[in-house]
N, C-alpha and C positions, 0 to 999 in steps of 0.2 A: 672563528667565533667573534662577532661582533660585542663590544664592550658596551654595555646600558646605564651604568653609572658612572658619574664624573665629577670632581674634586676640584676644585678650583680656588687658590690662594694666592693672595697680598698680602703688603704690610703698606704702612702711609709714615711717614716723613717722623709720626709722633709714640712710633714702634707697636700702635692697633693693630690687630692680623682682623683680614676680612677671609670670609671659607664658604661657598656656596658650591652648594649640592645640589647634582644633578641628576634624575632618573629620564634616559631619554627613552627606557624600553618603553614595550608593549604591557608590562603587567607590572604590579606594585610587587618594590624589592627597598632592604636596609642600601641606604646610603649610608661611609663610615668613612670615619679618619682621626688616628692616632694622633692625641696631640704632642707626641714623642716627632713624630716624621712633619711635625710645621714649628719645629724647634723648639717648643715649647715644653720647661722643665719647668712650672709651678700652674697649679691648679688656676684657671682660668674661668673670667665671669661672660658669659653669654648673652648675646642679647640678637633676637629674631631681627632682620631691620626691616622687612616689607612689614610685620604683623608689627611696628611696634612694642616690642616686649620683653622682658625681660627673662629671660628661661632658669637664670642661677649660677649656678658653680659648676665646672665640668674638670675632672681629676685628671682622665686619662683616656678618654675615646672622643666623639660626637658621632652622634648615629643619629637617624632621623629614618620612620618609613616613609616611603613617598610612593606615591601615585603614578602611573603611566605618565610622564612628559613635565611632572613638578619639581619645583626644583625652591630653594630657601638660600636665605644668604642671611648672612652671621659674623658680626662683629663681636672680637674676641680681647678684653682686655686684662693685664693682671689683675688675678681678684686680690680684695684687702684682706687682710688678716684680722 
């Protein structure tokens, strides 16, 4: 069984996590990822980087549905308190 989604993670020099999401299937499915398993133990601020934008505060998942072959990338900083 071929794998259709795919996860892909950095960090940069000034401890930013980058996480882009990938749907390579045929058919629209959740892309997902614990921010437990990208080392991340406080609620984190989100920001789309192709769309520009800001998404919010994310506790404990990122999921995003995506389309046959779409795919997003996401810069991930400590949110303020």
């Amino acid at each position: 069984m071929k794998c259709s989604r795919i996860v892909w993670t950095s960090q940069d020099l000034n401890g930013n996590r980058f996480v882009a999401l990938f749907n390579i299937g045929e058919e629209r499915g959740v892309v997902s990822v614990q921010l437990e398993d990208l080392n991340c133990r406080n609620p984190m601020s989100l920001r789309d980087l192709w769309a520009k934008e800001d998404l919010g505060v994310v506790e404990h998942q990122i999921a995003f549905e995506l389309e046959p072959r779409q795919s997003v990338l996401l810069k991930l900083t400590e949110a303020a308190d």
